[in-house]
C-alpha atoms as one frame of an Amber mdcrd trajectory, in Angstrom:
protein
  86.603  67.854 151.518  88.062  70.099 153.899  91.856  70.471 155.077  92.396
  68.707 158.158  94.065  69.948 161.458  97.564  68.741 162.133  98.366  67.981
 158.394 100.599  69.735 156.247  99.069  70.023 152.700 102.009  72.147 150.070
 104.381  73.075 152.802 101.213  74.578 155.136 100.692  72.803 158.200  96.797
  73.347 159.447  96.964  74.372 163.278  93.287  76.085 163.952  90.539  77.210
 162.356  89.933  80.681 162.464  86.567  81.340 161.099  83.905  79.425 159.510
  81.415  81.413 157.259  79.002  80.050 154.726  81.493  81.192 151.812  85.125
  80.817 153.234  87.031  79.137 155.945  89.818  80.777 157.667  92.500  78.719
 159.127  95.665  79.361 160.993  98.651  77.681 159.731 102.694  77.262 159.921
 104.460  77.935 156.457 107.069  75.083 156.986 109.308  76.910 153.880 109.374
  80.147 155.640 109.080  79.434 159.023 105.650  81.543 159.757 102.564  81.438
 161.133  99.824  82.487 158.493  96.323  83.275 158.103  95.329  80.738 154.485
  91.511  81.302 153.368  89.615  79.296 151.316  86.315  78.835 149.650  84.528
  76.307 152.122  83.568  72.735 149.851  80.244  73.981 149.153  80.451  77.372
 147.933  83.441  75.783 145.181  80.688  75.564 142.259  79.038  78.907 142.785
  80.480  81.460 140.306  79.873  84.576 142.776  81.437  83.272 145.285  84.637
  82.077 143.284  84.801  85.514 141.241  84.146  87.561 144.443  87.392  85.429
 146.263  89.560  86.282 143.552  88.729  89.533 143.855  89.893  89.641 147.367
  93.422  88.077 146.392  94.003  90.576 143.502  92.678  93.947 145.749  94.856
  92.404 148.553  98.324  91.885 146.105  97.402  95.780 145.472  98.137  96.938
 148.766 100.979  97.784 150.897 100.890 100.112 154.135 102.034  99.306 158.036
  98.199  99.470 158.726  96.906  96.788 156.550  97.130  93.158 156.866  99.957
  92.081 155.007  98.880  89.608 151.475 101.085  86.921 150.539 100.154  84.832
 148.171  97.496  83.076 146.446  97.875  79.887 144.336  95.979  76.111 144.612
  96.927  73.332 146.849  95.428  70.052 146.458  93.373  71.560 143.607  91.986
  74.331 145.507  92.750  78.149 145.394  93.601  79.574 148.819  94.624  82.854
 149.610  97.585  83.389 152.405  98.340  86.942 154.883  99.624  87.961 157.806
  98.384  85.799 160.796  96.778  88.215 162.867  95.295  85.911 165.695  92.231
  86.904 167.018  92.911  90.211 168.619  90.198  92.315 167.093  88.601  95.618
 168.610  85.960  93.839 169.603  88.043  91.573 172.174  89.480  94.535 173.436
  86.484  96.341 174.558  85.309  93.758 176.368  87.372  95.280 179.008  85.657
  98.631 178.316  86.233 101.756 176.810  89.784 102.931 175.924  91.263 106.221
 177.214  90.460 108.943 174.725  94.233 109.842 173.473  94.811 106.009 173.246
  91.201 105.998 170.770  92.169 108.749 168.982  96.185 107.338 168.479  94.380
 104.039 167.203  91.955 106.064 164.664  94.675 107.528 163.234  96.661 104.758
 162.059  93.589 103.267 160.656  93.015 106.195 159.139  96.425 106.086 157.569
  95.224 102.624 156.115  91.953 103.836 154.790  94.166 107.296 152.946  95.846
 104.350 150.949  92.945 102.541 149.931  91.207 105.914 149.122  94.098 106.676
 146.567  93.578 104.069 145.101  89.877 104.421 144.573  89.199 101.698 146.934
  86.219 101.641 149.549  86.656  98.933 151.677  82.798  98.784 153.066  83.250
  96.188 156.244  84.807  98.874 158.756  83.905  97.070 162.061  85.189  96.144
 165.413  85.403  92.518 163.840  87.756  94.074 160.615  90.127  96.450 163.117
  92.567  94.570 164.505  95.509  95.501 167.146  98.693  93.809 167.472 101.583
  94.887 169.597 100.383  98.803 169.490 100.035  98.997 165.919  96.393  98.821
 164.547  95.032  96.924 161.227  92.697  97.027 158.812  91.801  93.495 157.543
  88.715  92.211 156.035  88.400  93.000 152.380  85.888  90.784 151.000  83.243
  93.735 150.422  85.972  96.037 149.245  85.849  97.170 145.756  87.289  99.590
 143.150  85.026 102.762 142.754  83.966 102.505 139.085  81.036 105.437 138.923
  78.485 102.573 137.711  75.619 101.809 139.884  74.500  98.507 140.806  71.290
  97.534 142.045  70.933  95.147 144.930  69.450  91.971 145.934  67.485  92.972
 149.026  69.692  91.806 151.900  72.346  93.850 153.800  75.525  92.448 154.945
  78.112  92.758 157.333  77.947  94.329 161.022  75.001  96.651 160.513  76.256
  98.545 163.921  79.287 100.245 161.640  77.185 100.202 157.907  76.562 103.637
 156.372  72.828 105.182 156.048  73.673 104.483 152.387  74.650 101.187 152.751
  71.748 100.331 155.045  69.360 101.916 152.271  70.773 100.025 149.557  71.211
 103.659 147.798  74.676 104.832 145.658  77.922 104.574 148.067  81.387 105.487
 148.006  84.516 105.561 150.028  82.894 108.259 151.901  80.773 105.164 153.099
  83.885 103.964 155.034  83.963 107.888 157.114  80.930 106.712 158.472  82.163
 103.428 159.507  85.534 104.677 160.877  83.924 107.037 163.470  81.341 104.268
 164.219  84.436 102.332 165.253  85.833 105.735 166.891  82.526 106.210 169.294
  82.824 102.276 169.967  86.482 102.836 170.894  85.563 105.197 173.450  82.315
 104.052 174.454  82.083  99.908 174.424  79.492 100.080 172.260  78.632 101.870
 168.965  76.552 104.608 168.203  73.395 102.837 167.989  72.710  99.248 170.002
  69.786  97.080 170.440  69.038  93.735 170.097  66.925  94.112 166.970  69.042
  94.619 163.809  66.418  96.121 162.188  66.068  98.896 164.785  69.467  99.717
 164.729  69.758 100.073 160.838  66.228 102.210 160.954  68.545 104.007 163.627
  71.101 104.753 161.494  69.053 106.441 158.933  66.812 108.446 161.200  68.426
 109.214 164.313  71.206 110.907 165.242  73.730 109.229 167.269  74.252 110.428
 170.847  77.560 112.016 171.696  80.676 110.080 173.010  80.923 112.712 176.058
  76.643 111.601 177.117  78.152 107.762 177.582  81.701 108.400 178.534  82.166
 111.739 180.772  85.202 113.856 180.628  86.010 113.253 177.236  86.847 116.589
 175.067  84.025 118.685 173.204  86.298 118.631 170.590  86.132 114.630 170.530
  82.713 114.499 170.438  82.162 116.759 167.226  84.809 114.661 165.228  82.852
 111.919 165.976  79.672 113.618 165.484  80.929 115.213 161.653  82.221 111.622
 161.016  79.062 109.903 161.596  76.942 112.552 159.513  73.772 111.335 157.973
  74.129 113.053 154.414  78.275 111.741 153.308  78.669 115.474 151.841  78.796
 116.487 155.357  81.832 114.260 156.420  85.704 115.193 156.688  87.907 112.849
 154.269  90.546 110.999 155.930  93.228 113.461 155.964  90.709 116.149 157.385
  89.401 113.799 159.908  93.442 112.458 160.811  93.992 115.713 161.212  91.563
 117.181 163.640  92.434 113.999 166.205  96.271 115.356 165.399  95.357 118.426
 166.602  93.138 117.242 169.640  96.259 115.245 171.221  98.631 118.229 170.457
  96.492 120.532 172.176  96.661 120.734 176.260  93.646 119.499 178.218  93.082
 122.989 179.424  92.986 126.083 177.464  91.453 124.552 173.943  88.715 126.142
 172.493  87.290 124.745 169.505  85.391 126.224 167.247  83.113 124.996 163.570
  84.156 127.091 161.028  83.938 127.164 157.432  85.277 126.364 155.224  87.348
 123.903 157.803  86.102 121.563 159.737  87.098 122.997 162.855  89.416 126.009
 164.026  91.522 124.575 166.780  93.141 127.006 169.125  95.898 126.236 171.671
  97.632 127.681 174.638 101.416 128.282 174.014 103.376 125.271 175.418 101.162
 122.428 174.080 102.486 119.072 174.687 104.054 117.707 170.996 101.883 114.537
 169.580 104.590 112.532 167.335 103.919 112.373 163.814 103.054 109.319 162.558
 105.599 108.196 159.984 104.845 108.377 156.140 104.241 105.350 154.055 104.902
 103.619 151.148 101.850 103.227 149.159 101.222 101.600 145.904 104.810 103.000
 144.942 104.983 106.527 146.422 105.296 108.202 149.257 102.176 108.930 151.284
 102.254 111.376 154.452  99.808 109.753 157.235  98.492 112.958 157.871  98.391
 116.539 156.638  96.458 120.037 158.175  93.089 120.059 158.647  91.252 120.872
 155.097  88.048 121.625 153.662  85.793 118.553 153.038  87.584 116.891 149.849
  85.708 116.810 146.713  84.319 113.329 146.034  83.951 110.893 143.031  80.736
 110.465 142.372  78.929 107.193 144.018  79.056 103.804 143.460  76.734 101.704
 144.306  78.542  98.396 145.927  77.665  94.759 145.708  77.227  92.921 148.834
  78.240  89.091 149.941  75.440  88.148 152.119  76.048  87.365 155.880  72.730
  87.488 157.510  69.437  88.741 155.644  67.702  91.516 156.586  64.177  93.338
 155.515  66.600  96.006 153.187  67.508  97.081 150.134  71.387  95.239 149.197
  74.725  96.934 149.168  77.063  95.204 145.981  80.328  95.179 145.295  81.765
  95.698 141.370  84.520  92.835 140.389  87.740  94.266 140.571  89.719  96.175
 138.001  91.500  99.422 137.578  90.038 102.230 138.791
């Protein structure tokens, strides 16, 4: 039995459903103790009785309770009502990247602002050895100006044990890895990929590789390489279009880490539209050179993460050294003709 609309079941009155999947149901309610609109999720009626499903939802809740930044979807609580376990967060309506490019592309310093608070997010899951492994238009969310990351079912604590898959793929196979689409070891370096997937969709309306067929985009992902942001969207900076380019690297050796890849958009929006040369160097990333009098790009503020104090962003660096990868387990959406992705069950890194 599900929770019907317009009641109010342990001080939660249902307004909306959110989302529907074959595992969970989403619903916007009203928190009549606090006075505030929340996002509760809960297993739907017929996944109750399936062990994966229940151990893979409790997951969620603990990995959630973990986290605390400005860019992540705020966790709550989790307890039962009416004999069920739900899960509560920030109600985030239904403003997701992918309703705002409907409208089309976003201007390039507005794209690049946006990737770097969501790159703030992923820096804190990162520390904590988290790779969150959903990265999508459907998972970024944007309310008033400040950009989310939400969507943590897939997420999971590296653990350096491999797990071998099931043979389907799942989430939005526009933003998945090569690794994830192989069903081969990943990491958080996975996530890179993702984030500058969502980066070239930001600035293009579409992401890196589109066609109808889902298989011919994930064969697209490992063989191809992606167009640039500039052949789809002129005037955008050369700069722009070899962070993307490093970001969405086949081989994840070959990608910045957050604070490298933060750091080169810092520098693109603190550089003047004229008069930048840029320049791949090792061992950085890229060499950045600037005209005197370059306009001054705020610094996004530092965070409290897990207990300390984490800067947003720091100088562009050499390519962080790695953990070794994981291979992650994967809650299947829609099954494809490829090797799985599967997520470990959460515990301390």
């Amino acid at each position: 039995m599900e929770f019907e609309l317009g009641q109010t079941y342990s001080g939660y009155e249902f307004l909306k459903v959110l989302r529907n999947s074959r595992t969970t149901i989403e619903y916007h309610v009203r928190n009549t103790f606090a006075e505030r609109e929340e996002t509760l999720k809960v297993l739907a009626a017929g996944a109750q009785a399936n062990r994966d499903a229940c151990d893979a939802f409790l997951s969620e809740a603990r990995l959630m309770a973990r986290l605390s930044h400005p860019n992540i979807v705020a966790f709550y609580s989790a307890q039962p009502i009416d004999g069920r376990m739900v899960l509560t967060s920030e109600f985030t309506g239904e403003e997701t990247l992918a309703g705002r490019l409907r409208s089309g592309p976003m201007p390039w310093r507005e794209a690049a602002r946006a990737a770097r608070q969501l790159l703030g997010a992923l820096a804190c899951l990162h520390e904590l050895s988290i790779a969150h492994l959903d990265i999508s238009q459907d998972t970024v969310i944007c309310r008033g100006g400040v950009w989310k990351l939400s969507g943590f079912e897939k997420a999971h604590i590296v653990n350096g044990t491999p797990l071998s898959g099931n043979g389907n793929v799942s989430g939005n196979v526009r933003y998945l890895s090569p690794e994830q689409i192989k069903g081969g070891p990943v990491d958080r370096r996975s996530d890179i990929y993702s984030m500058g997937a969502v980066l070239f969709a930001m600035l293009c309306a579409r992401p890196p590789f589109h066609s109808t067929s889902q298989f011919e985009v994930m064969l697209a992902h490992v063989n191809e390489a992606p167009p640039a942001p500039g052949t789809l969207t002129p005037g955008l900076p050369a700069m722009l279009d070899a962070i993307v380019l490093r970001a969405l690297a086949k081989d994840p050796a070959d990608r910045p880490d957050t604070t490298e890849f933060s750091g080169c958009l810092g520098e693109l929006l603190r550089a003047p539209e004229a008069g930048t040369r840029v320049a791949v160097a090792e061992p950085l990333l890229f060499a950045v050179e600037a005209e005197a009098g370059a306009e001054t790009e705020p610094e996004p503020a530092a965070s409290t993460v897990a207990g300390h104090h984490t800067a947003l962003e720091a100088e562009p660096a050499a390519v962080a050294s790695q953990p070794e990868p994981v291979a992650a387990e994967a809650v299947e959406l829609e099954p494809v003709a490829s090797a799985a992705v599967e997520h470990a069950p959460l515990r301390s890194a």
